[in-house]
C-alpha positions in Angstrom: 0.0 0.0 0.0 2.9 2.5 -0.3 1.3 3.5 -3.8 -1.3 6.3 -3.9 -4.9 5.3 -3.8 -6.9 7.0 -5.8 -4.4 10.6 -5.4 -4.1 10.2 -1.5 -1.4 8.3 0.3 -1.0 5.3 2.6 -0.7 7.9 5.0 -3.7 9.9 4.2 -5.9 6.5 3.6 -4.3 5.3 7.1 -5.6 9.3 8.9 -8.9 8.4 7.0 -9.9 5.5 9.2 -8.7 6.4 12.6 -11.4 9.9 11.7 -14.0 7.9 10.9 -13.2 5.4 13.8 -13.3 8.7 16.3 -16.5 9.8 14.5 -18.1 7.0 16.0 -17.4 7.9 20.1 -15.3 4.7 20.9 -17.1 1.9 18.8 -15.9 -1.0 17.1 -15.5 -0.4 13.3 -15.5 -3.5 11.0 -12.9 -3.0 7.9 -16.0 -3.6 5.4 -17.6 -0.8 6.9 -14.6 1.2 6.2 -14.3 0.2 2.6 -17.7 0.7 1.7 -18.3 4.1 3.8 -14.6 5.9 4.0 -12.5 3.7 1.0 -15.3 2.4 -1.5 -12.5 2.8 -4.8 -10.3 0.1 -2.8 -10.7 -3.4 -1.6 -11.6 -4.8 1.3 -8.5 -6.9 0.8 -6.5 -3.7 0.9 -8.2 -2.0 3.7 -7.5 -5.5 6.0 -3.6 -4.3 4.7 -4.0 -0.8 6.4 -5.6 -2.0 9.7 -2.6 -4.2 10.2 -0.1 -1.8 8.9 -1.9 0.4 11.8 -1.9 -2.4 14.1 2.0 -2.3 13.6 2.8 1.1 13.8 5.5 2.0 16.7 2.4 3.9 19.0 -0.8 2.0 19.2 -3.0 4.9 17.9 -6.2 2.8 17.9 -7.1 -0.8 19.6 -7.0 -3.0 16.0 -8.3 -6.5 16.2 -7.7 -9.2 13.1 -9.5 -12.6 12.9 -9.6 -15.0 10.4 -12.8 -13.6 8.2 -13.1 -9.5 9.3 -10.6 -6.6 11.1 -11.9 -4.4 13.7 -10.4 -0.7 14.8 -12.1 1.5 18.0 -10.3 4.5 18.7 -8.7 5.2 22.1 -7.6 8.4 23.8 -4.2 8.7 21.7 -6.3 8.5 18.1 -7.5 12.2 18.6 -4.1 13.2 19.6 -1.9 11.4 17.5 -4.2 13.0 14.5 -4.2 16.6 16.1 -0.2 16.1 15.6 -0.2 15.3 11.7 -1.2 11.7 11.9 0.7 9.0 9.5 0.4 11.8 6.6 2.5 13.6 8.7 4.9 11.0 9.6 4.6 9.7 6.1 5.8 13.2 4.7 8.8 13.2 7.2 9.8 10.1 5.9 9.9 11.2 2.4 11.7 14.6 3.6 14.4 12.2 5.8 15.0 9.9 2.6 15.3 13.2 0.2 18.0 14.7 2.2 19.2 10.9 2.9 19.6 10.6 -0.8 21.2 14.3 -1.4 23.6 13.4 1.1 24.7 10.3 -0.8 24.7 12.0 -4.1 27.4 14.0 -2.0 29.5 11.3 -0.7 29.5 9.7 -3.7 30.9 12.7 -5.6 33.3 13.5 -2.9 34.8 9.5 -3.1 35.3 10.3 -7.0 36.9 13.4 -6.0 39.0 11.7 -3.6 40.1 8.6 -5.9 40.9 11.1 -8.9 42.9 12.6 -6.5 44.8 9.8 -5.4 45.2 9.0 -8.7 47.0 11.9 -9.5 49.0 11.8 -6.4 50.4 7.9 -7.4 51.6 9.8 -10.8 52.8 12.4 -9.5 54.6 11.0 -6.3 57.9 10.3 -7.8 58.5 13.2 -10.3 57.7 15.3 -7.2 60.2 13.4 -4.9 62.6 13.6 -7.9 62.8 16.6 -8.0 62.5 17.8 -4.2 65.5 15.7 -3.6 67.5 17.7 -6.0 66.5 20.9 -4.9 67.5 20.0 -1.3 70.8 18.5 -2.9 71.1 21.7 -4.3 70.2 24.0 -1.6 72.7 22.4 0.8 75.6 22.8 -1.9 74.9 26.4 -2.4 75.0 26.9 1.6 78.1 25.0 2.0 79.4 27.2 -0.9 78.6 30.1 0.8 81.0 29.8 3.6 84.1 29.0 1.3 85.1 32.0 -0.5 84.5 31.6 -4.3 87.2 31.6 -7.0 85.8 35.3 -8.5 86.0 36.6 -5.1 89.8 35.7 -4.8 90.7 36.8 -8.2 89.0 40.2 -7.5 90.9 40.5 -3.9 94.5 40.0 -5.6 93.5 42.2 -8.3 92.4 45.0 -5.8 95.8 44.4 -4.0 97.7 44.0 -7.4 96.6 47.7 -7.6 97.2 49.0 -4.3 101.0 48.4 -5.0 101.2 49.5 -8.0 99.5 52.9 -6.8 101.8 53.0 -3.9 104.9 52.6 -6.3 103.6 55.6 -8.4 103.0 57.8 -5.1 106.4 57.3 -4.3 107.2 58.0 -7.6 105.8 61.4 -8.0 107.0 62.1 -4.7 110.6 61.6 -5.6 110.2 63.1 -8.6 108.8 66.6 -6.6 111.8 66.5 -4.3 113.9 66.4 -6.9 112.6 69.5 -8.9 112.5 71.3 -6.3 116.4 70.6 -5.5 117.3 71.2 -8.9 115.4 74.2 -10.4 116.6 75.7 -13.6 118.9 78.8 -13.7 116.2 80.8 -16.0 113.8 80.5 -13.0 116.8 81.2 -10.2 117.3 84.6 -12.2 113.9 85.5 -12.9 112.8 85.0 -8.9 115.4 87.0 -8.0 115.0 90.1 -10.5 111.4 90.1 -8.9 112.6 89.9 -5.5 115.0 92.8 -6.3 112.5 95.0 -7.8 110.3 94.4 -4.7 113.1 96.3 -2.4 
């Protein structure tokens, strides 16, 4: 009976006799009065079906009774409330709600595993290429910092070069220097004369 009957639900067909069963104050209801008064498109066959699916529901929302030739409901004090609550059309469409979200939620986990294994795949490829070359970058990164602390052939060449000049520019200081002490000891006549014609003119 988890079909519709007749465009209402197990749940609604189920909410339809427990009414009818309050609507008569407490008395006993035979299922072939339900199917000819409340159900008359179903048969009685089926409407035995709902009294026992009632029978078995978790709370005992009417007193159900099922012999060999008829089925008998009579509604107790939790009929009225259970339907002031929703009834099993309620229930019913809680279900359905649970089992949508139920099913999204699969959808979900069932994308997020293909995710996950394309992703694994790729990790499997691209696991030793990566370690490759990680292990010679590291290789490399510790021979540049050992390098670092020894002083590099360019660096030497430069230093002796830079020294190379320092001596040479202290040779040709000298140089000039001896050459200026010696000018001044040896001055040419022409300029002996001439500095003392002007000193002589200054008296």
């Amino acid at each position: 009976m988890s079909e519709d009957i007749k465009n209402i639900t197990e749940g609604e067909a189920k909410d339809m006799i427990l009414k009818y069963a309050l609507s008569k104050n407490g008395e006993v209801v035979s299922s072939h009065a339900i199917q000819k008064e409340v159900l008359p498109e179903i048969s009685t066959d089926e409407v035995e079906l709902l009294f026992k699916r009632i029978q078995n529901s978790i709370d005992e929302v009417a007193e159900v009774t099922i012999s060999e030739y008829n089925c008998f409901i009579e509604s107790t004090g939790i009929t009225q409330k259970f339907i002031n609550q929703g009834g099993f059309f309620q229930s019913e469409k809680e279900t359905k709600e649970l089992e949508k979200k139920q099913a999204k939620l699969d959808e979900l986990e069932f994308e997020k595993s293909i995710i996950d294994l394309r992703l694994k795949k790729w990790q499997v490829k691209t696991f030793w290429p990566i370690f490759f070359f990680a292990i010679i970058g590291t290789g490399l990164g510790v021979y540049n910092f050992i390098n670092s602390f020894s002083p590099s052939k360019d660096s030497e060449i430069v230093e002796k070069r830079v020294e190379k000049m320092e001596v040479e520019l202290k040779k040709l200081h000298s140089t000039i220097s001896i050459q200026k002490t010696k000018d001044s000891l040896n001055k040419p006549k022409a300029l002996k004369i001439e500095e003392n014609t002007v000193k002589t003119e200054a008296k």
